[in-house]
N, C-alpha and C positions, 0 to 999 in steps of 0.2 A: 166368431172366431177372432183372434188377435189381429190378423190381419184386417176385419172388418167386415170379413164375408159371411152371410147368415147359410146356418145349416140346418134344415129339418130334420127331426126326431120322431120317431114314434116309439113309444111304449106299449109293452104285453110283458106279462104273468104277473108275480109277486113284485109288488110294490116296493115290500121291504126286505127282497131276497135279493142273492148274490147278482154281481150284475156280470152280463154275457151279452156283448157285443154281436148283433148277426148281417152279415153282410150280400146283400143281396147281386142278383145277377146283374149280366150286361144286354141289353137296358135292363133297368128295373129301378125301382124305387125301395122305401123299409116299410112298404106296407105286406104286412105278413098275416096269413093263413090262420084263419080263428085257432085249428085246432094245433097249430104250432104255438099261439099266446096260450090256451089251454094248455099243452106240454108243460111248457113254461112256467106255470103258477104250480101244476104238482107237482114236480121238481124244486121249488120254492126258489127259480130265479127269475131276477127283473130282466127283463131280456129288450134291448136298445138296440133299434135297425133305423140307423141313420141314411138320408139323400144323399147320395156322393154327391161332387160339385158339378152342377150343371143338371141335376136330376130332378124333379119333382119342386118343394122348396126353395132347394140349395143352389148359389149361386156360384154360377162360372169359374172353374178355376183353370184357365188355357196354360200347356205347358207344365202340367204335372203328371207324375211319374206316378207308378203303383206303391210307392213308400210313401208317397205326400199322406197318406189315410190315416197313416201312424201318427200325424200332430193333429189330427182332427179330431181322431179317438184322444188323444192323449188328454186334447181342448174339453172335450166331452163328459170324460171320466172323472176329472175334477169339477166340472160341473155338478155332476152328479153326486159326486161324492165317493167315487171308486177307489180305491189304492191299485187294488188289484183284481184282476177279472177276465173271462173267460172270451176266446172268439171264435166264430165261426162263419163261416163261407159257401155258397153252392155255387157254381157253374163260375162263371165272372167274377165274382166275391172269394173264391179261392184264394187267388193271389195276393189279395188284400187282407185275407185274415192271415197268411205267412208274411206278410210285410210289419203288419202288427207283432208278431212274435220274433220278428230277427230286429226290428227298431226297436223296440218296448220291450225287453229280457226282466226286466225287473219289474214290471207290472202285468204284463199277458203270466196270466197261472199255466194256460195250454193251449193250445188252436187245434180246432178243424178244417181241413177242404173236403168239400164235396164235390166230385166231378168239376175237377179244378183242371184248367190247362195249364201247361208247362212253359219257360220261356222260352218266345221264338227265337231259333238258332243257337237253341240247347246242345252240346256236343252228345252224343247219343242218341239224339230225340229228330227220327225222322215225323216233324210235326202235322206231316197232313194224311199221314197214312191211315187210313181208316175215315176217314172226316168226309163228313157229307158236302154236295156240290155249293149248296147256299152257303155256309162260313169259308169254302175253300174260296172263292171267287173274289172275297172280301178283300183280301189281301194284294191279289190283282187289282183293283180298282182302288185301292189306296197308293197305290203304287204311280197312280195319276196323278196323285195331289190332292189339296184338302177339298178343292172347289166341288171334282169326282166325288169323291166321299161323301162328303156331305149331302149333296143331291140324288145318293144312292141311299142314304138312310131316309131323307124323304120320301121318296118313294115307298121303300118299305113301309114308312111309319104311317105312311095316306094307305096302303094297303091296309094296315093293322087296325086304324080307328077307324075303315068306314067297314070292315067286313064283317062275317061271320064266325062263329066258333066253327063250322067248315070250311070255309075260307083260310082259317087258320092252318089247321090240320092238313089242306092240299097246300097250301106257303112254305110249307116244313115239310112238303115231302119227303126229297129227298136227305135229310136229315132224322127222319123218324125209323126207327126199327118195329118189328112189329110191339115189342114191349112196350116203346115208350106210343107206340100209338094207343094201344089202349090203354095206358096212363094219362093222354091226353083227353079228356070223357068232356063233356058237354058241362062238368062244374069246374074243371082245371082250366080250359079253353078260357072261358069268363072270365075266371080269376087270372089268368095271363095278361085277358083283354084288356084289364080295367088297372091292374099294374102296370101294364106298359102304357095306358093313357095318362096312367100320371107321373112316369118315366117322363115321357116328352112334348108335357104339358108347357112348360119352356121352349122349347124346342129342340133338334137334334145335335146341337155342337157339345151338350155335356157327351153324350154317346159318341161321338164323333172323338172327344179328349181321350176319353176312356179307349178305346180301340188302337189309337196312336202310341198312348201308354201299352197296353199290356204286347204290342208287338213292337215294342221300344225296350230299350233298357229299361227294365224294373226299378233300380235303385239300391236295390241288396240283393246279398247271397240267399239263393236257398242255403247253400250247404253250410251258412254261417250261423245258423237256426238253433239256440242250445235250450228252449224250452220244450217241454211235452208235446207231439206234433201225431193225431189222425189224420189217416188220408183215406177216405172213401172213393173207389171207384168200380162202374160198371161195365162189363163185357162187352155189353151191345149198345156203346155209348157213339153215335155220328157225329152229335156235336164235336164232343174233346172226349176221342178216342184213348183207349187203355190206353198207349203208351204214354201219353200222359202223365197219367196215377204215376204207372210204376215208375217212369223219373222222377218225379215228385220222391217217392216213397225210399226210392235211393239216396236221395241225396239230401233228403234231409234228414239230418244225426239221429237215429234212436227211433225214424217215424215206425206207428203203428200201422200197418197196409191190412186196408179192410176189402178184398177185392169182392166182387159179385157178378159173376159170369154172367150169371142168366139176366139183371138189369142193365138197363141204359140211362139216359140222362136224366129225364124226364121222371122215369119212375124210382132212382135209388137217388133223388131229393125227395122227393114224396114219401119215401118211406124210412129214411135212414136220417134224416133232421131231427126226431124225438132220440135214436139212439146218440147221435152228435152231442145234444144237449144233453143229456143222461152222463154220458162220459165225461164236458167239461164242468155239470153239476158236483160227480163225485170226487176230482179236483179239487176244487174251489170248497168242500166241504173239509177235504183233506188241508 
């Protein structure tokens, strides 16, 4: 990056296809799901899921907001050779692919969120209502300070790398409904396992920035947003409850609200990333 800091890249699908940014959750890393880089190649886009800073490769960046993503991508794009191109988001990565579309108006073509949260101490947006006890608690214990926080995600994170894909599944209880529980299947579990081990292969202070951020000031308006904007969300979502979505899908100008009663968190990213991608493919072809 200009400032000096290095940032990891992974690449999936088309090589020499349209490029579409995908932003991955909180924790997580841009290692992405074979059959999401397959998507991606028959749609004939290059599809770029970068380390946020403090993730995976990418290095630290304390004190940045959910719009710092927008010079990262920007740093990216020209790397690559992009003018202009597509993003998207699931869970955590929400807000950072509407941070790219309200900073970058003249290079995002269009974005998605998927079961995106909304920002904290949204006028409208009673934000815990519906939300399971593990992320509600979060915000209490930040509330202590960084030293709290931090020593809370270790915790989790020594849970997460020494357990089991059951282990899993009972840690997420009480945020699982029964959809997204049988979405979490014994190949999804793994594939959680092995992204969040290289989520916070570093350690936990990029997750720790990240969390500060997104219940900080953002850095932009949603409702300042005047690209083409999908919003994905699910009924029976604990993590980031409908209300959510439908802030989101209010307020930002023109958005497309894609609701789905019957899914939750877990399983309308599983299944609604190839239609995400579908939709900012026929964009970008336009």
């Amino acid at each position: 990056m200009p400032d000096g800091r290095t940032v990891a890249v992974h690449e999936f699908g088309d090589p020499s296809g349209r490029v579409v940014f995908a932003m991955h959750g909180t924790p997580g890393c841009g290692l992405m799901r074979p059959e999401v880089g397959e998507n991606a190649r028959e749609l004939g886009v290059r599809l770029l899921a970068h380390d946020r800073p403090g993730y995976g490769g990418s290095t630290r960046q304390p004190g940045r907001t959910i719009a710092s993503v927008a010079a990262d991508v920007a740093a990216l794009a020209d790397h690559f050779g992009a003018e202009r191109f597509g993003v998207w988001g699931a869970s955590g990565g929400g807000p950072h692919a509407l941070a790219c579309a309200a900073v970058l108006p003249d290079r995002v073509v269009a974005a998605v969120a998927i079961a995106s949260s909304a920002p904290y101490g949204a006028e409208g947006l009673d934000y815990f209502e519906g939300m399971g006890e593990l992320n509600a608690m979060e915000l209490e214990i930040m509330e202590r300070g960084p030293e709290a926080h931090i020593a809370f995600l270790q915790e989790q994170a020594g849970e997460m790398l020494s357990g089991t894909p059951d282990a899993l599944r009972e840690g997420l209880s009480t945020l699982l409904t029964p959809v997204d529980r049988d979405a979490l299947d014994l190949h999804t579990a793994r594939w959680l396992m092995e992204v969040f081990a290289c989520a916070v292969a570093p350690g936990v202070e990029g997750w720790h920035d990240e969390s500060v951020a997104d219940l900080g000031d953002w850095g932009f308006a949603v409702d300042d947003i005047r690209v083409p904007v999908a919003i994905w969300h699910g009924g029976q979502d604990r993590f980031v409850p409908i209300g959510h979505g439908r802030w989101l899908a209010e307020h930002a100008p023109g958005a497309q609200f894609h609701y789905e009663p019957e899914l939750g968190h877990i399983s309308i990213i599983e299944r609604r990333v190839p239609d995400a991608q579908a939709w900012l493919a026929s964009r970008l072809r336009g």
